[in-house]
Structures are given as structure tokens and as C-alpha cells.
VMD Tcl script that builds the backbone (N, CA, C; Angstrom):
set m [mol new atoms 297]
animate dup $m
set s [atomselect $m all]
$s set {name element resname resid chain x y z} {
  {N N UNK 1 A -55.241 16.621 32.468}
  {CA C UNK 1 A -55.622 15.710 31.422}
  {C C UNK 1 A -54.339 15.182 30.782}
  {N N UNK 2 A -54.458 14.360 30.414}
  {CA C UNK 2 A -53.316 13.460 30.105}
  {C C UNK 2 A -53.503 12.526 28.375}
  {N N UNK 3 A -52.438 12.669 27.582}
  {CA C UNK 3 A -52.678 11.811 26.084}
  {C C UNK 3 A -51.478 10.830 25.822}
  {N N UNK 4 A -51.453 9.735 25.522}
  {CA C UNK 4 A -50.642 8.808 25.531}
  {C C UNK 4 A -49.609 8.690 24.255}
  {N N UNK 5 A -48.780 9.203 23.587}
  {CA C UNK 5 A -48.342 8.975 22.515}
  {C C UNK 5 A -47.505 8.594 21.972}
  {N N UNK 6 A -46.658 7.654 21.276}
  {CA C UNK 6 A -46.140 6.926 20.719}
  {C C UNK 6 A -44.857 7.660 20.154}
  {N N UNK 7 A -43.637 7.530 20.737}
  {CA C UNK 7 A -42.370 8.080 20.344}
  {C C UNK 7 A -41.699 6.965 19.662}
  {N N UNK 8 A -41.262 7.669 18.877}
  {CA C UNK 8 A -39.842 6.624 17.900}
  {C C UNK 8 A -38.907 7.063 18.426}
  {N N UNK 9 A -38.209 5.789 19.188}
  {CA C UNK 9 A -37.001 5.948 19.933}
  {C C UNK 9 A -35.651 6.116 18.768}
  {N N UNK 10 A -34.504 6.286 18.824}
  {CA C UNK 10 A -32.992 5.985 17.905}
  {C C UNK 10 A -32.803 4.934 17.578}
  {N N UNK 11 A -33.368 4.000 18.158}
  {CA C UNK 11 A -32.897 2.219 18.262}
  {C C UNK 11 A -34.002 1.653 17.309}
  {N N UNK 12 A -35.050 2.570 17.080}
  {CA C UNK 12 A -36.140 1.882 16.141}
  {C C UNK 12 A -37.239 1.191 16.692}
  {N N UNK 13 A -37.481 1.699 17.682}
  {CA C UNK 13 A -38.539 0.992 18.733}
  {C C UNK 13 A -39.359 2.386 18.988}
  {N N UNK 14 A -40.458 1.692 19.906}
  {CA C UNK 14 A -41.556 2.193 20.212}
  {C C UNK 14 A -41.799 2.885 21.646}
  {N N UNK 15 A -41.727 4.117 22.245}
  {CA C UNK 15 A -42.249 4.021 23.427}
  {C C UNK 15 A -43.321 4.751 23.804}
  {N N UNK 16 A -43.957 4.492 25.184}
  {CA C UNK 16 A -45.355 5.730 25.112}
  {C C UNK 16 A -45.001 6.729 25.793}
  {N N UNK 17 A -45.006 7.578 25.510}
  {CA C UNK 17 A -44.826 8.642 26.810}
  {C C UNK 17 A -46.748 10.020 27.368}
  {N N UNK 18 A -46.611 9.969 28.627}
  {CA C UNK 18 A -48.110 10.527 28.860}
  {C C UNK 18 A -47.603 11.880 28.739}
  {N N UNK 19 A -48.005 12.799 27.846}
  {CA C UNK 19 A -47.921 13.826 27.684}
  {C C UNK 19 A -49.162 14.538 28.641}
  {N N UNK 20 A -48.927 15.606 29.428}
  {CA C UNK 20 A -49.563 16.409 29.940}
  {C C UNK 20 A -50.393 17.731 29.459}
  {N N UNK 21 A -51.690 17.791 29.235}
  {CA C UNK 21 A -52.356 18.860 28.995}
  {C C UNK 21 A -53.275 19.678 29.341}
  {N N UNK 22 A -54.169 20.700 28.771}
  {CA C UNK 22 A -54.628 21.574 30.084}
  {C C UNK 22 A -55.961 20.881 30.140}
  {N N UNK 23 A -57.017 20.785 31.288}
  {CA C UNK 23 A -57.959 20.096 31.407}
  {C C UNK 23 A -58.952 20.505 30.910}
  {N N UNK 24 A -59.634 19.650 29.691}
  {CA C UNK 24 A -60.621 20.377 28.542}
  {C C UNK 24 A -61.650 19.277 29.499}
  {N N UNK 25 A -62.884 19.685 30.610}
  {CA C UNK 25 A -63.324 18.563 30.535}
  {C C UNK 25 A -64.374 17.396 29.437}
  {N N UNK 26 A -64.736 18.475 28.460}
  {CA C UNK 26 A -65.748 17.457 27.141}
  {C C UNK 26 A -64.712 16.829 26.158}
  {N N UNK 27 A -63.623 16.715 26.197}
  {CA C UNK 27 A -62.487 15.825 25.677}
  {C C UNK 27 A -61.902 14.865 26.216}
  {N N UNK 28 A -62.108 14.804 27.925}
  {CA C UNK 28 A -61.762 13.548 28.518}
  {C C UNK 28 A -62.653 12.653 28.247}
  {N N UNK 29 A -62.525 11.239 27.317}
  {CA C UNK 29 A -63.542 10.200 26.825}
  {C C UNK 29 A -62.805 8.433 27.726}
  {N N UNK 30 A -61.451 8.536 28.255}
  {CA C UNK 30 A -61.144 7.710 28.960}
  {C C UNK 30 A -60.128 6.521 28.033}
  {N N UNK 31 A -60.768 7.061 26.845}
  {CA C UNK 31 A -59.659 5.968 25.897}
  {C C UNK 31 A -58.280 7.133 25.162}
  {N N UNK 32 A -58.806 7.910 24.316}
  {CA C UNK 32 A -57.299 8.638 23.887}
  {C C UNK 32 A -57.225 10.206 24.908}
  {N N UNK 33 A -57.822 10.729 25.603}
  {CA C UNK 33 A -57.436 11.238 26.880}
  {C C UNK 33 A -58.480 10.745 28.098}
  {N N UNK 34 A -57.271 10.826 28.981}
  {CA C UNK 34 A -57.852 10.515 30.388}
  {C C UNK 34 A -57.235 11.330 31.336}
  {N N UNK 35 A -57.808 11.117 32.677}
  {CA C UNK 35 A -57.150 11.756 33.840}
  {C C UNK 35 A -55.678 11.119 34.475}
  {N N UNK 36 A -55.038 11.904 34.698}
  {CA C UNK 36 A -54.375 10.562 34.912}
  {C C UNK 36 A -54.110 9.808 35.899}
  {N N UNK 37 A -55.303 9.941 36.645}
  {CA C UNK 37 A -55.361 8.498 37.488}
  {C C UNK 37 A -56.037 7.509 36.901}
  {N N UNK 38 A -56.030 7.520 35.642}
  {CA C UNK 38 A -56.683 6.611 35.350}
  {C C UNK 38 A -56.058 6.098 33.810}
  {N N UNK 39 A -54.795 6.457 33.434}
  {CA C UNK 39 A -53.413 6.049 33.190}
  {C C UNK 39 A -52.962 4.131 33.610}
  {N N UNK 40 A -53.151 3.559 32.362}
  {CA C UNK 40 A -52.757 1.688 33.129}
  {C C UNK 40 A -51.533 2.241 33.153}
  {N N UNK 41 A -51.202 1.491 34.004}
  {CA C UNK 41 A -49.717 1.136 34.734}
  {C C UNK 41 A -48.691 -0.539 33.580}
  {N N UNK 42 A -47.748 0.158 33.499}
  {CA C UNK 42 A -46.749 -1.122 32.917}
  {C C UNK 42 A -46.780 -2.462 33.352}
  {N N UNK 43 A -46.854 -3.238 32.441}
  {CA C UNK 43 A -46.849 -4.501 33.974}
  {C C UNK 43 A -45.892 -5.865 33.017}
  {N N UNK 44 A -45.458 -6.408 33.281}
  {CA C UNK 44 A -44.605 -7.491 33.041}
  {C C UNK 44 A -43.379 -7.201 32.028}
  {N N UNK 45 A -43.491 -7.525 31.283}
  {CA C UNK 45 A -42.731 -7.598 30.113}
  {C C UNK 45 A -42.572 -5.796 29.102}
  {N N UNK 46 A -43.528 -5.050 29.712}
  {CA C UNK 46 A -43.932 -4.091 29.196}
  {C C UNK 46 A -42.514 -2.952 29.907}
  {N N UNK 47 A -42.539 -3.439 30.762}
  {CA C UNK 47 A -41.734 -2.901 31.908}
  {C C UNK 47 A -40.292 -2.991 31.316}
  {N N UNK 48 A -39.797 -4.132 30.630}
  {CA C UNK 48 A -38.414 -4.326 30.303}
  {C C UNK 48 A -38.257 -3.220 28.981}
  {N N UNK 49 A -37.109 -3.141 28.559}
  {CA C UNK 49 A -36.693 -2.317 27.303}
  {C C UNK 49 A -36.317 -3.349 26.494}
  {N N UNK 50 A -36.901 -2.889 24.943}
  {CA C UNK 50 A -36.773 -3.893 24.065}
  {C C UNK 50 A -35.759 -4.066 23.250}
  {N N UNK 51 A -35.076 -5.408 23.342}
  {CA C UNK 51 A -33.969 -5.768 22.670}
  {C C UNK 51 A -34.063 -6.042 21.336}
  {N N UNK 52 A -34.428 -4.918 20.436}
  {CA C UNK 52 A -34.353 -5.410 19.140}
  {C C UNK 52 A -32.968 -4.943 19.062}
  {N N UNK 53 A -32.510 -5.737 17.626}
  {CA C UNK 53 A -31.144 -5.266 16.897}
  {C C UNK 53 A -30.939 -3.785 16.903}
  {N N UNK 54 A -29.735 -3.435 16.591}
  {CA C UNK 54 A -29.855 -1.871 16.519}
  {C C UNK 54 A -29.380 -1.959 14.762}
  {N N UNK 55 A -29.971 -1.050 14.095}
  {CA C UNK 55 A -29.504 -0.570 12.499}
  {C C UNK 55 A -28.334 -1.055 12.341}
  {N N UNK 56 A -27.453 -0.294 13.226}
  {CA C UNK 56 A -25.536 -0.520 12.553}
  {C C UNK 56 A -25.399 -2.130 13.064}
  {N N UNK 57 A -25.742 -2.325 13.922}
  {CA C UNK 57 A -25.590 -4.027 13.937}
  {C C UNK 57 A -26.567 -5.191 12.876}
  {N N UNK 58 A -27.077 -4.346 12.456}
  {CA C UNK 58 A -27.857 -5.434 11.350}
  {C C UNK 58 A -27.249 -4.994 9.869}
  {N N UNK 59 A -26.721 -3.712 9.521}
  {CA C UNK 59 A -25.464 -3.033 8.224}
  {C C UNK 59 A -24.653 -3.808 8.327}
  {N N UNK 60 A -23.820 -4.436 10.282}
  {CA C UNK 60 A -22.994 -4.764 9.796}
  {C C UNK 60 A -22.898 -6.277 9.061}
  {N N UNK 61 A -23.891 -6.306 9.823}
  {CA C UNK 61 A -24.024 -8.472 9.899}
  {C C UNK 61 A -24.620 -8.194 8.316}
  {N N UNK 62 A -24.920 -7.335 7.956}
  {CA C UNK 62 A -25.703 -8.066 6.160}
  {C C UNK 62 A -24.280 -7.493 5.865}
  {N N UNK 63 A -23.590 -6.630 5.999}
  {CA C UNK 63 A -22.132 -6.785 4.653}
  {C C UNK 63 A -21.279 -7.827 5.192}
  {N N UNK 64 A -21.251 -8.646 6.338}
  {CA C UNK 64 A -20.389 -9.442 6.307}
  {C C UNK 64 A -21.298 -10.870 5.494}
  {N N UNK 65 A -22.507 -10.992 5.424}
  {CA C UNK 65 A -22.906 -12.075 4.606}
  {C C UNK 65 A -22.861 -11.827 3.083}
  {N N UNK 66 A -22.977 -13.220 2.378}
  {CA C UNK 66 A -23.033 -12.765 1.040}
  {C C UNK 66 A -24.638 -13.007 0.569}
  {N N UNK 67 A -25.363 -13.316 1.125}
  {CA C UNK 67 A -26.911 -13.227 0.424}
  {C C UNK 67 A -28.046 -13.363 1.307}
  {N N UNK 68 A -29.136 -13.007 1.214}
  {CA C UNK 68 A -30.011 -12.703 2.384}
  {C C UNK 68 A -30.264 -14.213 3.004}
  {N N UNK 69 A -30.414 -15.003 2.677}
  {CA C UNK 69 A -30.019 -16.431 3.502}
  {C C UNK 69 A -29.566 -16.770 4.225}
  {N N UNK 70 A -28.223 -16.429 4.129}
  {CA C UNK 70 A -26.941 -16.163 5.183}
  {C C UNK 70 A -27.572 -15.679 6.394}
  {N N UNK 71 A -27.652 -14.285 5.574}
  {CA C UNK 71 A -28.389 -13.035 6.829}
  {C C UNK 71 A -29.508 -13.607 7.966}
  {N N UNK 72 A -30.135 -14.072 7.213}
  {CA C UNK 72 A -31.490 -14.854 7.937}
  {C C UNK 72 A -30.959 -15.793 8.851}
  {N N UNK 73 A -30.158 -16.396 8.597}
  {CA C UNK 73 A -30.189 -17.825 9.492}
  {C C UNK 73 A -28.849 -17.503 10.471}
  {N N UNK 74 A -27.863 -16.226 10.310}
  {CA C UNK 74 A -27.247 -15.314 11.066}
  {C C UNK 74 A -28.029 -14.903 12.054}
  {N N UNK 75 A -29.600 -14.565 11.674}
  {CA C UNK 75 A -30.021 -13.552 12.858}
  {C C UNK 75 A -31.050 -14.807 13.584}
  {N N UNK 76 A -31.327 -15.826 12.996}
  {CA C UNK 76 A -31.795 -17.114 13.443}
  {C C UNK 76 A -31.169 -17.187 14.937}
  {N N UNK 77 A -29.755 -17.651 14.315}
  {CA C UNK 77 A -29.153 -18.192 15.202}
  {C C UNK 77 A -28.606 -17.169 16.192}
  {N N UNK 78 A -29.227 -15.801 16.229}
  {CA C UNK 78 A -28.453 -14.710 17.263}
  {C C UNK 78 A -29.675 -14.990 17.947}
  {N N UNK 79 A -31.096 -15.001 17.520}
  {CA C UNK 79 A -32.446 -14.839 17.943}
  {C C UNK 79 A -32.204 -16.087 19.136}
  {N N UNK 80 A -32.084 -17.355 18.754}
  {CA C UNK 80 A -32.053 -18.857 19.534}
  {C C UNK 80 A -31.088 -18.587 20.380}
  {N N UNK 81 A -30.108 -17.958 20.577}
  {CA C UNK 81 A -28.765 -17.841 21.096}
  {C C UNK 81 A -29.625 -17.096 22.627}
  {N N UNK 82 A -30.164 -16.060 22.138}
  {CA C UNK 82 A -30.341 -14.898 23.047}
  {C C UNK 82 A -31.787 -15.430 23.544}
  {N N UNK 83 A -32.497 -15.967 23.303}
  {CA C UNK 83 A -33.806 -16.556 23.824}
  {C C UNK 83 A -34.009 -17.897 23.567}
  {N N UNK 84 A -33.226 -19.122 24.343}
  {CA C UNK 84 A -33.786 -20.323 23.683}
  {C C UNK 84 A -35.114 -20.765 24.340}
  {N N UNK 85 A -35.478 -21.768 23.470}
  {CA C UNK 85 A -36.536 -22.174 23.808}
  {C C UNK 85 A -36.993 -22.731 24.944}
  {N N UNK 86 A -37.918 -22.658 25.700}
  {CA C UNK 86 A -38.460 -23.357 26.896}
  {C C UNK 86 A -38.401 -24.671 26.363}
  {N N UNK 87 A -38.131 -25.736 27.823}
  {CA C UNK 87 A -38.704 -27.051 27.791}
  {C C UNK 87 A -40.111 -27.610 26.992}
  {N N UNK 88 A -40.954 -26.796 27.642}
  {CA C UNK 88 A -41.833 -27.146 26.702}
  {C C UNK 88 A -42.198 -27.183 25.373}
  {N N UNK 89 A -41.863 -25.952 25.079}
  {CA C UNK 89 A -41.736 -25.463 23.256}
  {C C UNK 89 A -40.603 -26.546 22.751}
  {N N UNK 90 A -39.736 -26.493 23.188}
  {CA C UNK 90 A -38.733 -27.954 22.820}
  {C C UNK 90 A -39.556 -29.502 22.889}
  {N N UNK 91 A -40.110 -29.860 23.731}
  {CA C UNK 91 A -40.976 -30.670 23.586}
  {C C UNK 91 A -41.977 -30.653 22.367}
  {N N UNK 92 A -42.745 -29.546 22.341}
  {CA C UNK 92 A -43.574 -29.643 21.111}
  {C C UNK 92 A -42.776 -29.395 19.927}
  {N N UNK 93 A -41.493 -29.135 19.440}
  {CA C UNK 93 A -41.355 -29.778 18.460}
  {C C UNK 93 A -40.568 -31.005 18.503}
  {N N UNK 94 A -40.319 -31.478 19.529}
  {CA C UNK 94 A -39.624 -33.090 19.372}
  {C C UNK 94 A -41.097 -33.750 18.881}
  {N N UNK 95 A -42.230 -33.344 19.546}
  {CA C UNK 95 A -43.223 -33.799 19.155}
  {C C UNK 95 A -43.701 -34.134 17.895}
  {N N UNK 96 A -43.912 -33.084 17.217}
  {CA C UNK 96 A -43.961 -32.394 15.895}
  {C C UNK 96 A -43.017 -33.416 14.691}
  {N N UNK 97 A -41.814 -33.182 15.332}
  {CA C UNK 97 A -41.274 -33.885 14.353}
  {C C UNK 97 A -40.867 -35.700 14.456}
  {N N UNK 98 A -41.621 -36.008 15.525}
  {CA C UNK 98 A -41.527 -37.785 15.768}
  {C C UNK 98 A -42.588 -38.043 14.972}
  {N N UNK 99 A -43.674 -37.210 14.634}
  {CA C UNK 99 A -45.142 -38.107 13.653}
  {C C UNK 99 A -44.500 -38.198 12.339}
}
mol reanalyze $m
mol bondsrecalc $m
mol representation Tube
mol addrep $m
């Protein structure tokens, strides 16, 4: 039997890990334990590790700004830097902003 549970990684993120347990069978219900063949599998994006900021890189970037404004449009422009926008999403706001 198998339970899915939610670790807080160092970086401040989320991961699941299937913890293994002994087989109670009137507790396997298929949603918070299952067998584990019957465990979903990762699939796209789930699969990658998530690039949020780490703590000491967001300490450092707010003491080098002087007011949360700064900060914001600092992590704006790290956010656009590191993921720009698709063609299309660029399109809808050229869109957006021609009316």
C-alpha cells in the first residue's frame, strides 16, 4: 500500500514522495492510499524541477533595492528574461493594446 505526501524541499518548493506501507486492505480507497500500481505517473512539466527563486537570492536582490517596487519589477524583469513570452501571447497583447 502506498500514500502520497507532500515534502518541503530547502529551496521552498513542493515535492511528492510515495511513501510505502504495510497493506491494510479496508484503507485502500484509491484516492489518499492506493496500490501502487495504481500510483499516476509524472507527465510533462511535472517531470521538470521547479525553478523558483531560492531565499538567499531573493535577501539578496531586496537589499540591493531600495523599495518593494524596485524589487517587483527586478523580479519582473528576471521572470521575462528567463521565460519570454510566446508569439502568440505577444500577439495578444499587441492586440490588447492597439484598441
Amino acid at each position: 500500500m502506498v500514500i502520497v505526501v507532500p515534502e518541503l524541499t530547502g529551496y521552498a518548493t513542493l515535492r511528492h514522495i510515495e511513501v510505502s506501507l504495510a497493506h491494510v486492505p479496508a484503507l485502500v480507497d484509491g484516492v489518499k492510499y492506493m496500490e501502487p500500481r495504481d500510483v499516476p505517473r509524472l507527465e510533462g512539466t511535472e517531470l521538470r524541477r521547479a525553478r523558483a527563486p531560492s531565499l538567499r537570492f531573493l535577501v539578496k536582490l531586496a537589499l540591493k533595492c531600495d523599495n518593494a517596487e524596485e524589487l517587483g519589477k527586478r523580479l519582473r524583469q528576471r521572470y521575462e528574461h528567463a521565460y519570454p513570452p510566446s508569439r502568440r501571447e505577444q500577439a495578444a497583447v499587441d492586440w490588447r493594446l492597439a484598441d
